[in-house]
C-alpha positions in Angstrom: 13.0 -1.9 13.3 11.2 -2.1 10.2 8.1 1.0 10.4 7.7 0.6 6.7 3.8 0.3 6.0 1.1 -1.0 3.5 -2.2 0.6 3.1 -5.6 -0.3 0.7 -6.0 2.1 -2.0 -6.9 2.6 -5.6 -4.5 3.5 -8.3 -2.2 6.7 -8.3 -2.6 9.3 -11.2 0.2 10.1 -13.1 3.0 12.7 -11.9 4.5 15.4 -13.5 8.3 14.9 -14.8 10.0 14.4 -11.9 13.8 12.6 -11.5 15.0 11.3 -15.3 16.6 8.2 -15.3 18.2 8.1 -18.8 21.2 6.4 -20.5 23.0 7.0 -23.9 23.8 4.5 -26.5 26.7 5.1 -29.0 28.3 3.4 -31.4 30.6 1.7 -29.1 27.1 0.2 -27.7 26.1 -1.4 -31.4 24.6 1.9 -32.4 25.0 2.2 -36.7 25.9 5.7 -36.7 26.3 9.0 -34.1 23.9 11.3 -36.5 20.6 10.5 -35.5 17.7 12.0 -37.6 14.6 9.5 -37.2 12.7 7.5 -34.3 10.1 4.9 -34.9 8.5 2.2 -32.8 7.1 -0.6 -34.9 3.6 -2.5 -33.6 5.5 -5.7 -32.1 7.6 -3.1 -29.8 11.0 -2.4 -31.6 12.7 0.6 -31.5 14.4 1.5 -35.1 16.9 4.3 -35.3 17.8 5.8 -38.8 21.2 7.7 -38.9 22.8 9.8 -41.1 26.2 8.2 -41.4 25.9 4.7 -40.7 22.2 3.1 -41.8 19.4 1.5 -39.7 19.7 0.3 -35.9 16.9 -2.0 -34.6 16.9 -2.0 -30.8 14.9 -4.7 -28.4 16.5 -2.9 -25.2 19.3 -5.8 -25.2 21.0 -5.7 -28.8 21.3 -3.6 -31.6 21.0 -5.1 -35.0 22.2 -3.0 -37.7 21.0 -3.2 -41.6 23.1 -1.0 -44.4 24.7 -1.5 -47.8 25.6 -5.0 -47.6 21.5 -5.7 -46.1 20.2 -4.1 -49.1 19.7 -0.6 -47.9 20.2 1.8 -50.6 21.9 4.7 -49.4 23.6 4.9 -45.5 21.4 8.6 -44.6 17.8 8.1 -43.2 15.9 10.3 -42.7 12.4 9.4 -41.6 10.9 6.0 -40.8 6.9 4.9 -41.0 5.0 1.5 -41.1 2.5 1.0 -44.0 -0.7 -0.4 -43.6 0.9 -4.2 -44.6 3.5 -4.0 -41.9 6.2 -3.5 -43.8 8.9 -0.5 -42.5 9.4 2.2 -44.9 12.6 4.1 -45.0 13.4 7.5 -46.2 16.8 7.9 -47.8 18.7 10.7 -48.8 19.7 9.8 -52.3 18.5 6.3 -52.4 14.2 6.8 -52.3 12.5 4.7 -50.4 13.8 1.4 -49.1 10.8 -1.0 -47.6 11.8 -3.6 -45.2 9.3 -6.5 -44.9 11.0 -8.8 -42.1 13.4 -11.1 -44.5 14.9 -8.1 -46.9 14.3 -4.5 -48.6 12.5 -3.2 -51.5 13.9 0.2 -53.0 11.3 2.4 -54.9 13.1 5.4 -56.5 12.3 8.4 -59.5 11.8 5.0 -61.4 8.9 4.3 -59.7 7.2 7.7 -59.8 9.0 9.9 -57.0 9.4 13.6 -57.7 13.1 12.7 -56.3 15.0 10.2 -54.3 15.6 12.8 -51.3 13.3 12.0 -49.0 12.2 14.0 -46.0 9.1 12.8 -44.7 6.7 9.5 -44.9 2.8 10.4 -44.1 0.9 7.3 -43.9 -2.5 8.1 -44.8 -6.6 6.9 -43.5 -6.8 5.2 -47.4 -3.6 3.0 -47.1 -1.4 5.7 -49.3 1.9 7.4 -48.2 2.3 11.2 -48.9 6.6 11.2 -49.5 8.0 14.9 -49.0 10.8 15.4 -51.1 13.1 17.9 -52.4 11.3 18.5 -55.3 7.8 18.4 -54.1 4.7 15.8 -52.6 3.6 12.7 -53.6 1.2 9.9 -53.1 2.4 6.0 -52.6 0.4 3.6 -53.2 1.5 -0.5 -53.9 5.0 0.6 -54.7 4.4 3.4 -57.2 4.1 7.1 -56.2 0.5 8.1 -58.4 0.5 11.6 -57.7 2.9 14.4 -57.8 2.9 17.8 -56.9 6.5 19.6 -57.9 4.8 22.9 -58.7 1.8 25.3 -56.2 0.7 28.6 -57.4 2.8 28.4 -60.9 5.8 28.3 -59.1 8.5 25.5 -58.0 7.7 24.0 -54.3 11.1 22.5 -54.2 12.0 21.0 -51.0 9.0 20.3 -48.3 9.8 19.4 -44.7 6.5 18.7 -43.5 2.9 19.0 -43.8 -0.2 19.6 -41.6 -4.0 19.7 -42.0 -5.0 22.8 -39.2 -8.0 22.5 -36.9 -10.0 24.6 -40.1 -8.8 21.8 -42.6 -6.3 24.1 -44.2 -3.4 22.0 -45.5 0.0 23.7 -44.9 3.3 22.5 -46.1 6.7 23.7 -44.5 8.8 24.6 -47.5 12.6 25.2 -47.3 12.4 28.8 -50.2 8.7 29.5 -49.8 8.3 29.4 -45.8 4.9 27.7 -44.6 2.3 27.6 -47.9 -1.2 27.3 -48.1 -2.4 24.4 -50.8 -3.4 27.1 -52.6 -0.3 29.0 -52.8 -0.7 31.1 -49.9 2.2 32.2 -47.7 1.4 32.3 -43.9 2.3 35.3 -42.3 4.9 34.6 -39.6 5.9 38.2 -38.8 4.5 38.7 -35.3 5.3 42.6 -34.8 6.3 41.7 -31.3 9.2 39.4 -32.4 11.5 37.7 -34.4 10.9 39.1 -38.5 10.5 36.5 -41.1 14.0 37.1 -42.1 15.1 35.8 -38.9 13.0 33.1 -39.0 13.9 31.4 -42.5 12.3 27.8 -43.1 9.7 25.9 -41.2 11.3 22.5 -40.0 8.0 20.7 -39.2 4.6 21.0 -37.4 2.5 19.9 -34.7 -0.8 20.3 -33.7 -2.1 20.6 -29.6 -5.6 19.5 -28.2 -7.0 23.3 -28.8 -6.5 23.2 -32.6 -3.5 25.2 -32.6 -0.5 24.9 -35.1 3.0 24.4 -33.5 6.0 25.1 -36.0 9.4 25.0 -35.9 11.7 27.3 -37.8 15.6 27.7 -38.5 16.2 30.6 -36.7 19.1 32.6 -37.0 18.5 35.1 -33.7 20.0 34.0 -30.4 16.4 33.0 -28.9 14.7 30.0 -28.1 11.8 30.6 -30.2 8.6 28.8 -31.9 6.1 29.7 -33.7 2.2 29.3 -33.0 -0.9 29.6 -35.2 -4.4 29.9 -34.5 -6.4 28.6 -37.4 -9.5 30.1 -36.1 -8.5 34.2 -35.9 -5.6 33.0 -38.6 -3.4 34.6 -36.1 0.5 33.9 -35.6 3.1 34.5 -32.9 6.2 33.6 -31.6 6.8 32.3 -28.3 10.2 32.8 -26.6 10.8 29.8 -24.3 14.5 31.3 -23.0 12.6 33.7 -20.9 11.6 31.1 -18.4 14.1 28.4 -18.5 17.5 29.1 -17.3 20.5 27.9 -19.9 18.6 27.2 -22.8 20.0 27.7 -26.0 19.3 29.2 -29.2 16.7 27.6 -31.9 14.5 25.0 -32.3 14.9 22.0 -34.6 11.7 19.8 -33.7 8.4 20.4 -32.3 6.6 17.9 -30.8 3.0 17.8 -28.7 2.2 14.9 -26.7 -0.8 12.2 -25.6 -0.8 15.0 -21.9 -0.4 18.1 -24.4 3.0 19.4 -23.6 5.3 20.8 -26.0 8.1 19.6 -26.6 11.3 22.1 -28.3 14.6 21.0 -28.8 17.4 22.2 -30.8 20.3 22.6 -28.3 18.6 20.4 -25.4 15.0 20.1 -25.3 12.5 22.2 -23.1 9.2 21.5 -22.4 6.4 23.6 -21.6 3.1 22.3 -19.4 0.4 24.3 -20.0 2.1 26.7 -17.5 5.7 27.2 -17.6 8.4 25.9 -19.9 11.0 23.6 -17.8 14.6 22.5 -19.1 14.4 18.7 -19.4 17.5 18.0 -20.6 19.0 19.9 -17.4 17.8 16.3 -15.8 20.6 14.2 -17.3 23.8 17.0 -16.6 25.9 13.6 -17.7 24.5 14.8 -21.7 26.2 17.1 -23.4 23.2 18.4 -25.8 25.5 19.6 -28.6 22.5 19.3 -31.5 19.0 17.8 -30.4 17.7 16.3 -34.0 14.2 14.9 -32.2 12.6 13.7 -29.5 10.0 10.4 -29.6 7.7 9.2 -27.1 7.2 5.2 -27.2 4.3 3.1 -25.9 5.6 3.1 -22.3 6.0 6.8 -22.2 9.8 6.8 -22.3 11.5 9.6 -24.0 14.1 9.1 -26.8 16.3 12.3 -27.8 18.3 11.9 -31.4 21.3 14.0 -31.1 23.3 15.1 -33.8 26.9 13.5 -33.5 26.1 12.0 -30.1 23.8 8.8 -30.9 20.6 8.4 -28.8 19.1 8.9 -25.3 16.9 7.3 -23.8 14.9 8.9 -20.7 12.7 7.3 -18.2 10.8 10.6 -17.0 8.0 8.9 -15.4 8.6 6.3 -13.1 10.8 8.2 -10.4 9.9 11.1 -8.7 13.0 12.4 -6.2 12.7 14.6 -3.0 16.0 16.0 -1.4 17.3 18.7 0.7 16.3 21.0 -2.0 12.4 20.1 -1.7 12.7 21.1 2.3 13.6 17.4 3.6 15.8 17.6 6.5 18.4 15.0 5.2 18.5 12.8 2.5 18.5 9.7 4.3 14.8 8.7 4.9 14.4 5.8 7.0 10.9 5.8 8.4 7.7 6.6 6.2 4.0 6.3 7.4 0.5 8.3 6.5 -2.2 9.8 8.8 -6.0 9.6 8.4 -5.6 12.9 6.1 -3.3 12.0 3.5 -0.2 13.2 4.9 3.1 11.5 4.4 5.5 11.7 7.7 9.4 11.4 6.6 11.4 10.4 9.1 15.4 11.3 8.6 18.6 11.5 9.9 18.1 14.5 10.4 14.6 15.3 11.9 11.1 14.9 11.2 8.9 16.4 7.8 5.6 15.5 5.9 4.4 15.8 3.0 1.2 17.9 2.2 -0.3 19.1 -1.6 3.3 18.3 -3.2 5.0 20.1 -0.8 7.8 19.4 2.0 7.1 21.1 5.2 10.1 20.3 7.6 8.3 19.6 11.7 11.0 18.8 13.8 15.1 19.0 13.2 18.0 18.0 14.5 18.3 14.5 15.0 18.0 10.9 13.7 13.7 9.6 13.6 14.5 6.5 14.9 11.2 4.9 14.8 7.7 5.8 13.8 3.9 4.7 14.7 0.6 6.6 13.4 -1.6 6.0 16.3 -5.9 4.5 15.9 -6.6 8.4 16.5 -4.4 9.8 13.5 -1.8 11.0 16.1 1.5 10.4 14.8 4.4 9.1 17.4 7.9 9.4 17.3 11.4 8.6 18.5 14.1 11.4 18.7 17.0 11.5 20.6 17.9 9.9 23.9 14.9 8.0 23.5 12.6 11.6 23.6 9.4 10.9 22.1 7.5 13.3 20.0 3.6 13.4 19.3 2.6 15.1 16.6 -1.4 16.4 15.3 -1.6 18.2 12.3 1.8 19.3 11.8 2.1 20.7 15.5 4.3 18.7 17.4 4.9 18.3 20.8 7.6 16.1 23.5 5.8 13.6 25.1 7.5 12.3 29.0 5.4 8.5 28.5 8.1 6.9 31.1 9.9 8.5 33.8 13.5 7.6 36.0 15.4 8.2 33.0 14.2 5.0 30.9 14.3 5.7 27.1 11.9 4.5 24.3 14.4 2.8 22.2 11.0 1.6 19.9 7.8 1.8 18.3 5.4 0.0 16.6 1.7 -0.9 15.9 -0.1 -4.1 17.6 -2.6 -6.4 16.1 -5.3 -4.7 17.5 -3.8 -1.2 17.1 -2.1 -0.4 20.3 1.1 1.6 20.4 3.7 -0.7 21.7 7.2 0.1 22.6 10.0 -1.3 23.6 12.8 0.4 26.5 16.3 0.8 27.0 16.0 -1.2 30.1 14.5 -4.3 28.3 10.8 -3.9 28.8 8.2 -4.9 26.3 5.2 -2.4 26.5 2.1 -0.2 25.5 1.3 3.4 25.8 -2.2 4.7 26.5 -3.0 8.1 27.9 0.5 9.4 26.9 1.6 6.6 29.5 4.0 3.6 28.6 2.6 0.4 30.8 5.0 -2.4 31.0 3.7 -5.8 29.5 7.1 -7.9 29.8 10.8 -8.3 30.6 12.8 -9.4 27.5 16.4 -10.4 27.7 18.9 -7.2 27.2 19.9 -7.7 23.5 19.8 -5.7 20.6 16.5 -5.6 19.1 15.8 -4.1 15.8 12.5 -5.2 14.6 9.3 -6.3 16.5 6.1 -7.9 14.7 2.7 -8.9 16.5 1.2 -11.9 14.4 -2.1 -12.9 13.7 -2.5 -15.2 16.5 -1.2 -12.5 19.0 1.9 -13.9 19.5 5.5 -11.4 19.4 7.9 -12.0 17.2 11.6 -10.2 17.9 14.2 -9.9 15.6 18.1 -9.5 17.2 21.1 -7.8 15.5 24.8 -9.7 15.4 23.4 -12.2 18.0 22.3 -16.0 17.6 19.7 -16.7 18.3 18.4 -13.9 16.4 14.7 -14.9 16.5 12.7 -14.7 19.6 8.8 -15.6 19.8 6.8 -14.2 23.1 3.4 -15.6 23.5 1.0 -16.8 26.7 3.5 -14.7 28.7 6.5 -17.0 27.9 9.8 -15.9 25.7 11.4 -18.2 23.8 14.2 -18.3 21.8 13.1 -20.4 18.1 15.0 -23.6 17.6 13.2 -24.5 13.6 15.8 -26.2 11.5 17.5 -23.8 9.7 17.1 -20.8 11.5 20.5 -20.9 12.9 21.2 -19.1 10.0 19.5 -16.5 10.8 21.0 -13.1 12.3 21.2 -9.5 12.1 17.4 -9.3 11.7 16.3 -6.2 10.3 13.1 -6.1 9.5 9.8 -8.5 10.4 7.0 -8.8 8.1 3.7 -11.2 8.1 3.2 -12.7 4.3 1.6 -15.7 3.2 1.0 -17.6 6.2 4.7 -17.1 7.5 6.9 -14.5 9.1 9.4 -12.8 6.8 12.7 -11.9 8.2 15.2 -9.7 6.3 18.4 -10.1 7.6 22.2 -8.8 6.6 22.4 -12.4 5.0 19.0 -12.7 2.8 15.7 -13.1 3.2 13.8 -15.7 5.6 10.5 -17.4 5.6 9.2 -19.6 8.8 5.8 -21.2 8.2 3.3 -21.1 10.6 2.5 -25.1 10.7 5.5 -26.6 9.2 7.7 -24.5 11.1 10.1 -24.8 7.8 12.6 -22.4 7.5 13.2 -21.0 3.8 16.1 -18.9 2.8 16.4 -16.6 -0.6 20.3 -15.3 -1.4 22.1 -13.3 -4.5 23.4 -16.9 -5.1 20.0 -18.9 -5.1 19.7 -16.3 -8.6 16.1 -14.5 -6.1 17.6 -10.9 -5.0 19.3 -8.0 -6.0 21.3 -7.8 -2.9 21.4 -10.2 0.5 21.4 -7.0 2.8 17.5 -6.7 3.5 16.2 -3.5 5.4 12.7 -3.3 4.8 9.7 -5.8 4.3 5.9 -4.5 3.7 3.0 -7.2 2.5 0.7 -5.2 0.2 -2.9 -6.2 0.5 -3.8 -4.5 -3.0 -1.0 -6.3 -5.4 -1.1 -9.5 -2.7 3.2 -9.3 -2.6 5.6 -8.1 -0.5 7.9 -5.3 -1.3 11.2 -5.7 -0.2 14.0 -2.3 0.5 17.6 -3.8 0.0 20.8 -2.5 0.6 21.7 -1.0 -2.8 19.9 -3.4 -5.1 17.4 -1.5 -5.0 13.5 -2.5 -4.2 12.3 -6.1 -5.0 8.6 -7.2 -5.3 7.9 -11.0 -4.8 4.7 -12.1 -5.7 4.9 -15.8 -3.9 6.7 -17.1 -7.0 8.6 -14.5 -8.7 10.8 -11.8 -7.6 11.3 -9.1 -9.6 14.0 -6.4 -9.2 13.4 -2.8 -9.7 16.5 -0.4 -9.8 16.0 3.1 -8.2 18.6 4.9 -10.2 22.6 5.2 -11.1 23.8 5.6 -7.2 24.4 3.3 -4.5 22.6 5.8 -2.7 19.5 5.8 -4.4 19.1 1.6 -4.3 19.5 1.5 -0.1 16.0 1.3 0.8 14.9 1.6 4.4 11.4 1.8 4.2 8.4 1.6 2.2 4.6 3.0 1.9 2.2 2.7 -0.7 -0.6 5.9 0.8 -4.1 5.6 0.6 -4.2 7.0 -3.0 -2.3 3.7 -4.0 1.2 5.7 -4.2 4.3 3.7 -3.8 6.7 5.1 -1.7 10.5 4.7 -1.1 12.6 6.2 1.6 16.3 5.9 -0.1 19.9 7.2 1.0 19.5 10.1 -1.3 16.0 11.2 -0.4 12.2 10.1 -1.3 10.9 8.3 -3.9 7.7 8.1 -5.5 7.7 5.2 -8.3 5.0 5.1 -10.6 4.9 1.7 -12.3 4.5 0.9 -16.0 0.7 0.5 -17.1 2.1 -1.0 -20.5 2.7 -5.1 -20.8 6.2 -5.7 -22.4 6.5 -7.7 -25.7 8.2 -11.0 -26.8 10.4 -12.0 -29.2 12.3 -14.8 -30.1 15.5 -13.8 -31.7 16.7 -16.9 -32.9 17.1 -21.1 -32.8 20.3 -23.1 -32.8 19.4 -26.4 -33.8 22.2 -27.7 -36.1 22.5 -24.5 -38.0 21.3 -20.8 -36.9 18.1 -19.5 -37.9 17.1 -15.7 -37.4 13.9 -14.9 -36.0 11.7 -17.9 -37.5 8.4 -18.1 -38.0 9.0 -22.6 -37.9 12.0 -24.8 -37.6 12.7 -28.1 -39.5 15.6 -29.6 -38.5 17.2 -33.3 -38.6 15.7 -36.1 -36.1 19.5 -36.3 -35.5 19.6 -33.0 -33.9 21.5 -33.6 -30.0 20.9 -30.1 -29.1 17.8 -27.0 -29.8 18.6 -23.9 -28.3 16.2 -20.9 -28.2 16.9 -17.2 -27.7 14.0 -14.7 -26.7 14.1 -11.4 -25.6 11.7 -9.2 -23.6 11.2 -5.9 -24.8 10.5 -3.1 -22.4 12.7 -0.1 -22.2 11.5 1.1 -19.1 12.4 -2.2 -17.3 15.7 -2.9 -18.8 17.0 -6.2 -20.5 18.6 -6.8 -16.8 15.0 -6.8 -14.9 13.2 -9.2 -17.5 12.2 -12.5 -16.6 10.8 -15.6 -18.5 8.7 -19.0 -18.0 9.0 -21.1 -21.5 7.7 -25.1 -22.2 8.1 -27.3 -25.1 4.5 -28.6 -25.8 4.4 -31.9 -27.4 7.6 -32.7 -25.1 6.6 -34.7 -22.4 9.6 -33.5 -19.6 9.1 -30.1 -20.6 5.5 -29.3 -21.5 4.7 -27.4 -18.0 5.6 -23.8 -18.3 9.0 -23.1 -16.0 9.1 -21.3 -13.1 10.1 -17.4 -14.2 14.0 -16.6 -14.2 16.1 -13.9 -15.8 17.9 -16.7 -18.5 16.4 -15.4 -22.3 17.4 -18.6 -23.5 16.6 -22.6 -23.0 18.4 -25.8 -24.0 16.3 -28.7 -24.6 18.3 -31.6 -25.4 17.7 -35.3 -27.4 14.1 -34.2 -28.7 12.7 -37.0 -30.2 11.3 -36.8 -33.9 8.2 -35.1 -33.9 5.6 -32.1 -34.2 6.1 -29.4 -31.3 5.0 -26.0 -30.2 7.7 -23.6 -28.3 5.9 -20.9 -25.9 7.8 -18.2 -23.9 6.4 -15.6 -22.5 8.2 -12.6 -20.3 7.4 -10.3 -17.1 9.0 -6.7 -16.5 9.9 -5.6 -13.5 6.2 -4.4 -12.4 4.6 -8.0 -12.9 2.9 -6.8 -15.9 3.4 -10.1 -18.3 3.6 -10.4 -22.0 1.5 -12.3 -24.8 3.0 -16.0 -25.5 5.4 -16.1 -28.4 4.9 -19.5 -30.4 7.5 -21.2 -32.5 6.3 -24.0 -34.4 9.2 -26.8 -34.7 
């Protein structure tokens, strides 16, 4: 049976890195180039990627579109990417200046235009609307395509190449300098020989800065030693060290190449892999996708969904979904990977039962109670106790995390069953048929039922039992006034190998090894949802939980992962790369608002998105092609419009969007659609006339996008 479970609660905080989903993209995936040197997110939600050997990418999560030579790009090598205060995408070239992209085609501003050179290695927008550009021959300030300022000289002396710069917590401006090391504006030279580590000769120039919540000044240097090492600055005492972060993470290699501080205030180092380091301790990140060979770590960017992207060197780009998954195994104290029951006492603690005993969670932590065998079924009692069935129908009751074997029937009849009643009894079901309840550690027979194989039992509003068979028709029994009866609806002859009963909507949901069932209360009509109908990831259902807070049901499948219907939509969420990982048996969202998912390959917390995903429409087809319009005019004699659109969030995946559309102005079409995965629409014989096209989109957590609107 089903002891998956749904509580009232308010929203979970945020979790610590946990399991990384990630994936790499290459050129063989539309990538322009393998040498990856800048990350930008732009304010409608696209990802651009500038590349050393191949140009721009532009990524919505389903394509790449890729702009070089031929799009008017000046030179192939970026190397940093900004968005002025108009909009427009500003490039940094190697070679070529700056190249401004504006939506329909590039502007190139060069020496020409006032630059101390056309090597670019940084774009600053600025609080007044100016860019400072860092080049290899100095600073300057661009304003309405003309730099108006230049600085090619500090202190009498050449600045040549800057990499960065950084106003400090005591408003000294500091510029990272490939001859000079990290200068003062006035020509000063900090002091990065600690005493107590690397010399400044090991560690030559300053690649870039960041700055942390407490004022202090994060750099990272080319460093020729064999430690992971950066250097920190306190503006206040004007103090410097290095910190070694090799000392406490295991495999990491030498240097760092990029600094970063977060929203949370880690820091982020990466060079060969990328650590990351808490307040506390520094942790390997990139240990969490073995798959990723980290040969040369160029960056890492955090976008608006808190997704990590890593630019590698000569391997193209990562993406990393640190957030949303956190995984418990064998190696966190479960006693097997397979979880298959999951419910939560009056004091927060999460019972896990496995395959191969019984553990709970308390404070983070695993704490394994009973071993050895398969939980069968689990019940948290109206006094917190927490009841459960072991082997040869043993039952165990469990207070705090002592535990104890409870005889609640005798003459060697098992408790093959147990589950909560409407009014919070403890029922159970027997190995010799009989429907019961236990009270006072007794079990008290209530009814005979017919010897089958019952897998899932549900007490309805109304008081009535509802019993769910496995591989026998009828498969659906209902026992109420002290009668059993086998249902006979329409359409539920379909039905069999129940799994799982759930009360949702005025109905009783059945997941079955064929789909997912609906009987109504008064109609009695029977509604079935398949893979073919285009409504789940996978017909096997094993778990079904109607959550009071989101007013949906969660539904565990049989390695399509975890769907969430909300009376009118289901949306798929995908647990990770493994079979394993997508067969859900049971489900719990805990009194702190928590989701929970007992998988195959362990325990799952998910922490869903808190960002809405974006819109765009890529393109019409109506005679001709046009390429992300703002309006279309085309011929009265046009048979056939077709629009493309495209959600954009990474997190969800181009495979988990979903989309509603109308054609206002068109009569047959002026009602928005129901959502569905298609990102495109075919309206055909559209008379003459003035209309609007809307579309909107939905990730996989519900959350919905603005309406995009097409004028046609």
């Amino acid at each position: 049976m089903d002891e998956s479970t749904m509580n009232h609660a308010a929203p979970s905080q945020k979790k610590a890195f946990g399991h990384i989903l990630g994936q790499q993209y290459t050129v063989f995936d539309g990538l322009a180039g393998m040498y990856v040197e800048a990350i930008y997110q732009d304010r409608h939600g696209l990802l651009w990627i500038g590349t050393t050997d191949g140009g721009i990418s532009r990524f919505d999560g389903a394509h790449f579109d890729t702009f070089g030579l031929s799009d008017g790009l000046p030179h192939l090598s970026i190397t940093a990417i900004e968005e002025d205060a108009d909009g427009r995408l500003l490039f940094g070239t190697f070679g070529g200046g700056i190249a401004a992209y504006d939506g329909r085609g590039f502007q190139v501003y060069t020496t020409e235009h006032g630059l101390p050179s056309n090597d670019i290695f940084g774009l600053q927008p600025q609080a007044d609307g100016s860019v400072r550009v860092l080049t290899s021959a100095g600073v300057g300030r661009f304003v309405e395509g003309r730099c108006v300022e230049c600085m090619t000289e500090l202190a009498g002396k050449p600045l040549g190449l800057v990499y960065d710069m950084a106003t400090d917590s005591a408003g000294t401006t500091w510029l990272a300098t490939q001859r000079r090391g990290v200068l003062s504006m006035d020509g000063q030279r900090m002091n990065t020989d600690s005493g107590d580590g690397p010399d400044a000769t090991q560690l030559q120039w300053p690649w870039n800065f960041a700055q942390d919540t407490a004022g202090n000044l994060w750099i990272g240097f080319r460093y020729v030693g064999t430690e992971v090492v950066v250097g920190r600055y306190e503006p206040a005492s004007q103090h410097f060290e290095t910190i070694r972060a090799d000392e406490e993470v295991e495999g990491a290699e030498v240097g760092t190449r990029h600094v970063r501080v977060d929203d949370c205030d880690r820091i982020w180092l990466s060079r060969r892999g990328v650590v990351v380091y808490d307040g506390e301790k520094w942790h390997p990140f990139s240990a969490g996708l073995p798959d990723v060979q980290f040969s040369d770590t160029r960056l890492t960017y955090e976008d608006s969904e808190g997704n990590i992207w890593v630019g590698l060197w000569g391997g193209g780009l990562i993406f990393c979904d640190p957030i949303s998954i956190q995984l418990y195994d064998k190696k966190d104290g479960l006693p097997d990977n397979e979880v298959r029951r999951l419910r939560e006492d009056q004091e927060g603690r999460i019972w896990i039962g496995t395959t191969g005993g019984l553990a709970c969670l308390e404070d983070h932590r695993i704490h394994p109670v009973e071993v050895g065998y398969t939980v069968l079924s689990m019940v948290v009692d109206r006094q917190g106790q927490v009841w459960s069935v072991g082997p040869e129908g043993q039952v165990f009751k469990s207070v705090g995390r002592e535990t104890q074997a409870i005889a609640v029937i005798a003459g060697g009849v098992e408790i093959k069953m147990l589950f909560q009643g409407r009014e919070g009894h403890l029922l159970a079901c027997t190995s010799e048929w009989q429907l019961g309840r236990i009270e006072a550690n007794r079990f008290i027979a209530i009814e005979d039922l017919p010897p089958q194989g019952y897998r899932a039992v549900l007490q309805d509003r109304e008081g009535s039992f509802w019993l769910g068979l496995y591989g026998i028709r009828p498969a659906l029994y209902n026992y109420k006034d002290g009668h059993l009866r086998a249902c006979d609806m329409a359409g539920i002859e379909a039905v069999g190998y129940v799994n799982a009963l759930c009360e949702y909507q005025d109905a009783i949901w059945m997941g079955t090894a064929h789909g997912l069932f609906a009987v109504d209360y008064q109609s009695k009509e029977v509604r079935q949802f398949t893979v073919d109908q285009g409504d789940l990831s996978a017909n096997g259902i094993l778990a079904l939980v109607a959550d009071p807070q989101q007013e949906c049901l969660w539904i565990g499948t049989c390695g399509g992962g975890v769907l969430k219907y909300d009376g009118r939509t289901f949306q798929s969420i995908r647990l990770g790369k493994s079979a394993l990982e997508n067969i859900v048996d049971a489900i719990l969202r805990d009194s702190q608002g928590q989701l929970w998912f007992g998988t195959r390959a362990g325990l799952i917390a998910y922490q869903p998105g808190e960002t809405p995903p974006r819109i765009r429409i890529r393109q019409v087809v109506a005679g001709r092609t046009f390429g992300e319009p703002q309006s279309v005019s085309c011929p009265d004699s046009t048979p056939e419009i077709q629009f493309h659109f495209q959600g954009i969030s990474f997190r969800s995946g181009a495979e988990q969007m979903r989309y509603s559309h109308r054609l206002v102005g068109y009569g047959p079409a002026e009602e928005w659609s129901a959502f569905a995965p298609a990102n495109r629409v075919t309206y055909q014989d559209v008379p003459a006339g003035l209309f609007h096209f809307e579309v909107r989109t939905m990730d996989r957590d519900g959350l919905m996008s603005d309406v995009a609107r097409l004028e046609m």
